[in-house]
KOLFIVO-404514 format. One record per residue (C-alpha): residue in three letters; x, y, z. Coordinates in steps of 0.05 Angstrom, whole numbers, padded with zeros to 5 digits, always signed. Example, Ala and Ser with C-alpha at 12.3 -4.5 7.8 and 13.67 -1.06 7.14 Angstrom:
2
ALA+00246-00090+00156
SER+00273-00021+00143
This chain:
286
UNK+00098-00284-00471
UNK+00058-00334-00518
UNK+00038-00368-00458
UNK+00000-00306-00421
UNK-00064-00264-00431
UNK-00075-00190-00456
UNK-00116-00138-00418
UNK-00120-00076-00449
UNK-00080-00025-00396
UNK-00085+00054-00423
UNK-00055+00101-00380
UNK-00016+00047-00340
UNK+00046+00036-00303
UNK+00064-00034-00281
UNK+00129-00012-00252
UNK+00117+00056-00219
UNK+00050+00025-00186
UNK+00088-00045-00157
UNK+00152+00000-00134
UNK+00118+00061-00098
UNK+00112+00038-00032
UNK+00044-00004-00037
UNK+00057-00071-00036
UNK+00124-00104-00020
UNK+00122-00186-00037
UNK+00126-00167-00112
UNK+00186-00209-00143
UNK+00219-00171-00208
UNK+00230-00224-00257
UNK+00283-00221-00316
UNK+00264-00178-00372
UNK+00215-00137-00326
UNK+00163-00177-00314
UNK+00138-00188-00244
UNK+00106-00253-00202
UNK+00067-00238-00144
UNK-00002-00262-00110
UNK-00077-00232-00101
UNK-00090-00262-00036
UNK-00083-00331-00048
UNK-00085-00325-00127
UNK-00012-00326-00168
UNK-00003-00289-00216
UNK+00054-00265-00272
UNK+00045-00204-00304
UNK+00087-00159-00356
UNK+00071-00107-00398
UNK+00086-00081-00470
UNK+00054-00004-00483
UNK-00019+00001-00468
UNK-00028-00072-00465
UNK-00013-00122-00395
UNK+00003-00196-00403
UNK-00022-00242-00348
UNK-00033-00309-00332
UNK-00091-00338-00362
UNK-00153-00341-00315
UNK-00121-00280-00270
UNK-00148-00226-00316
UNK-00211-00200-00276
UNK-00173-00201-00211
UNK-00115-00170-00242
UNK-00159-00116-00274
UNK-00186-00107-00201
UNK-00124-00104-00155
UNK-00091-00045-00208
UNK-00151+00000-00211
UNK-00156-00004-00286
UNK-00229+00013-00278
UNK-00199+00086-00241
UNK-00212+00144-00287
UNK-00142+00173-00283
UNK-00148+00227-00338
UNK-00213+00253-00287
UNK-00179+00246-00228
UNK-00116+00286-00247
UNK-00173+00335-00281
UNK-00194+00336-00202
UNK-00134+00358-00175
UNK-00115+00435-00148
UNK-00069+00475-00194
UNK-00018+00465-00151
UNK+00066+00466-00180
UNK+00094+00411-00127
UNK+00036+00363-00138
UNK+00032+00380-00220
UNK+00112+00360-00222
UNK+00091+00300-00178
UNK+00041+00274-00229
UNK+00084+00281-00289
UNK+00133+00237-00254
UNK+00085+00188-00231
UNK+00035+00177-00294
UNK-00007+00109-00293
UNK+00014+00104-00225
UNK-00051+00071-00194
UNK-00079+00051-00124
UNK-00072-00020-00109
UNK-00137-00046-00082
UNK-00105-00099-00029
UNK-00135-00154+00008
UNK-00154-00126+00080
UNK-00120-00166+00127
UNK-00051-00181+00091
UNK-00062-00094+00077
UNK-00069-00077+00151
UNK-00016-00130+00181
UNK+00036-00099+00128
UNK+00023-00032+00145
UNK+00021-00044+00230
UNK+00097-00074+00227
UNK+00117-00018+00178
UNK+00121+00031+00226
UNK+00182+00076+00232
UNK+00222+00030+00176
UNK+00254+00031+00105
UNK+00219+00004+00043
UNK+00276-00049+00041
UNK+00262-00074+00118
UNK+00181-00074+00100
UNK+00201-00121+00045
UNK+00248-00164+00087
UNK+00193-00168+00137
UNK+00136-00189+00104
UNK+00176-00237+00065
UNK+00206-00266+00127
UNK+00128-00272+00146
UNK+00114-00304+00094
UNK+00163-00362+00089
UNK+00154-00379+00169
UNK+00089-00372+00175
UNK+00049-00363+00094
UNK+00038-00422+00063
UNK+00065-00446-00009
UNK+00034-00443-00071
UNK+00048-00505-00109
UNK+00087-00501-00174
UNK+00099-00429-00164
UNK+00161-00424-00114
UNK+00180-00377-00102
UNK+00117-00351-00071
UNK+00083-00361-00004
UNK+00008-00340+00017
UNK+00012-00282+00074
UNK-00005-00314+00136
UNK-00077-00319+00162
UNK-00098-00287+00227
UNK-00109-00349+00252
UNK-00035-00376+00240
UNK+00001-00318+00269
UNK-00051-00314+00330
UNK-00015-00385+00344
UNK+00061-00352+00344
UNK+00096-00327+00396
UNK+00128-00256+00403
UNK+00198-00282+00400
UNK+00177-00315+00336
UNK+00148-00256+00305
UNK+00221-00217+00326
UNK+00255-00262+00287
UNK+00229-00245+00230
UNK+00247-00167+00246
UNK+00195-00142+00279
UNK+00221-00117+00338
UNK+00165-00082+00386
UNK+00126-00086+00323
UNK+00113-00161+00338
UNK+00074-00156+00406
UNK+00017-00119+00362
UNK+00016-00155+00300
UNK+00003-00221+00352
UNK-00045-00180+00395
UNK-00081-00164+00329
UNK-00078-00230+00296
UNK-00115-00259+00358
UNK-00167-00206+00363
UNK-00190-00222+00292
UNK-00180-00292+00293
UNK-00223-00299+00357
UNK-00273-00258+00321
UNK-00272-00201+00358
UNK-00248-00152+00304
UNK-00280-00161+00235
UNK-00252-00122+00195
UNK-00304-00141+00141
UNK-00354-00103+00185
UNK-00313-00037+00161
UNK-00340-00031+00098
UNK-00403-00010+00108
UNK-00379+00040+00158
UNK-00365+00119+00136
UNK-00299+00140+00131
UNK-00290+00175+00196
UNK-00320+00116+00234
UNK-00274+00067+00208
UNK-00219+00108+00218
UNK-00238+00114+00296
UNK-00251+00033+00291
UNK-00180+00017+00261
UNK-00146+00067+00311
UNK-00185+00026+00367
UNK-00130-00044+00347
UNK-00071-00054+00379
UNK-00014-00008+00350
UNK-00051+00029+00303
UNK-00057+00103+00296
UNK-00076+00159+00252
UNK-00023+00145+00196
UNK-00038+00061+00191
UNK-00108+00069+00202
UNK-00109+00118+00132
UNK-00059+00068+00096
UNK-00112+00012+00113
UNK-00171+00054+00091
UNK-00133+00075+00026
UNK-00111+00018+00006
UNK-00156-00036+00025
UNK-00227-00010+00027
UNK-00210+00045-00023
UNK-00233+00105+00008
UNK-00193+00152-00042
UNK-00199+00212-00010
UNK-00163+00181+00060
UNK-00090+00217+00071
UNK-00040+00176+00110
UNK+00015+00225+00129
UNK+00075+00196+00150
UNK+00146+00224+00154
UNK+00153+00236+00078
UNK+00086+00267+00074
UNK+00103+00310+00129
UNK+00160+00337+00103
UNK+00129+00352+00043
UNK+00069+00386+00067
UNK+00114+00425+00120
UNK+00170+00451+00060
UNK+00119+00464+00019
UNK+00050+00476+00043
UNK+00069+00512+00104
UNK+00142+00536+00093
UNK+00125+00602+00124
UNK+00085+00576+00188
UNK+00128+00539+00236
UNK+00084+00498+00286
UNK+00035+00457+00250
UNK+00011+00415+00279
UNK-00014+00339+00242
UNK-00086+00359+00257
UNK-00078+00421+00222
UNK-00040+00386+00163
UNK-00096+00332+00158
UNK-00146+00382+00150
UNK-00103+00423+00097
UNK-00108+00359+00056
UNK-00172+00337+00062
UNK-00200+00410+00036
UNK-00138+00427-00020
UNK-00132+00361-00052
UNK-00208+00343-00055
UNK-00246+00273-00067
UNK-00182+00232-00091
UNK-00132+00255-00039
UNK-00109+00196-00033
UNK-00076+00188-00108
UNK-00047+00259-00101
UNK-00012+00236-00025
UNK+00009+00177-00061
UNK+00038+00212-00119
UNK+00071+00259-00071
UNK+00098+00213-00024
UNK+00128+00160-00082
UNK+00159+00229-00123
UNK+00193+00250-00057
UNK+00227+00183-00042
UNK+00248+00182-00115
UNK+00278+00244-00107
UNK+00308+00223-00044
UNK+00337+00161-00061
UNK+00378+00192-00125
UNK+00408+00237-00085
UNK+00434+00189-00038
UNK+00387+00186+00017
UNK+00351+00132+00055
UNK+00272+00112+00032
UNK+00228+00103+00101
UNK+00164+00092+00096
């Protein structure tokens, strides 16, 4: 640990944040540290207490892509008193939003549809090593494929990394942007709702992709992805006594109850339910 730099980390946790459902090209190291990238930029990181230890040169970035800046103690203070998402934030303290790098965010999300954590992983990994690019003298790990070298695979190459149907839109995509015609830059400047209605305008995303994009690439914390663990939640426990809500009428719910940082309390929800999940034996889609 000689070797790596501190950043001062209060009301952090390195572990909880990498393993709820973010990110998946994170590689656990022995003892608990982890190696991973920021776009093209490698990184180790570990952390002791209040205190994270990172390569040398990689402390800004790192400090970026975990949020440390987030005020967590105001944006629990923000939350509704509210019993299920109260139990959820004890359980997932220092848990913060990853901000992500936008394309290697969106093409993660598009080919997670309807898929376990575990098959996400093996998927972008799988990307990775057939079509990323390695980073010297830190095997290990491989760059996430630009738009530009997936726009030149084909479909049946994209399957074999597991994609299945996924694969057709993750190649329509990747040409769109590397031909220019999506920028997904542009979004930035755009309000929330309009960039929602722009991401839901690409090839095979929706509601539920289009808010995991928005969350966790251009950090719009109040944006609510609702996918089948959400759903489940909010249905058992939002609207246990009403029987046909619809996702319209959930999305609204969420947007007014959990306020201007939605986004932590859906993630804090959705990572406490597959917790839950998995120790009882069950399976952890995302």
């Amino acid at each position: 640990m000689t070797r790596l730099s501190p950043i001062p980390a209060p009301l952090f946790d390195l572990r909880r944040t990498l393993e709820s459902g973010q990110v998946f090209h994170w590689l656990l190291e022995e003892g608990g540290g982890y190696l991973g990238l920021i776009a093209e930029l490698p990184v180790e990181v570990r952390q002791t207490g209040d205190t994270l230890w990172v390569t040398p040169g990689t402390e800004a970035a790192v400090a970026r892509y975990f949020a440390l800046d987030h005020d967590l103690e105001a944006i629990y203070a923000s939350f509704p008193g509210d019993p299920a998402l109260a139990e959820a934030t004890a359980f997932c303290l220092g848990l913060r939003l990853i901000r992500q790098p936008l394309w290697e965010c969106l093409a993660t999300f598009l080919t997670s549809s309807m898929k376990q954590v575990a098959h996400i992983r093996q998927m972008s990994l799988a990307l990775r090593q057939r079509y990323g690019r390695p980073v010297p003298g830190w095997e290990p790990l491989v760059v996430y494929p630009e738009p530009k070298r997936l726009a030149r695979a084909t479909e049946e190459g994209l399957r074999e990394c597991g994609l299945g149907f996924r694969a057709k839109n993750l190649l329509a995509l990747s040409r769109l942007v590397a031909q220019g015609a999506v920028d997904l830059e542009a979004l930035q400047a755009m309000g929330d709702a309009t960039a929602l209605a722009e991401l839901c305008r690409l090839p095979g995303v929706g509601p539920k992709i289009a808010n995991c994009a928005l969350l966790f690439a251009y950090e719009r914390v109040r944006a609510f992805p609702i996918d089948v663990w959400i759903e489940r939640v909010l249905r058992q426990i939002y609207f246990a006594r009403k029987r046909n809500v619809t996702t319209r009428q959930m999305t609204e719910f969420a947007a007014a109850h959990f306020g201007p940082f939605g986004g932590y309390a859906q993630q804090y929800l959705f990572h406490y339910a597959r917790s839950q999940k998995t120790k009882q034996g069950g399976t952890r889609k995302g």
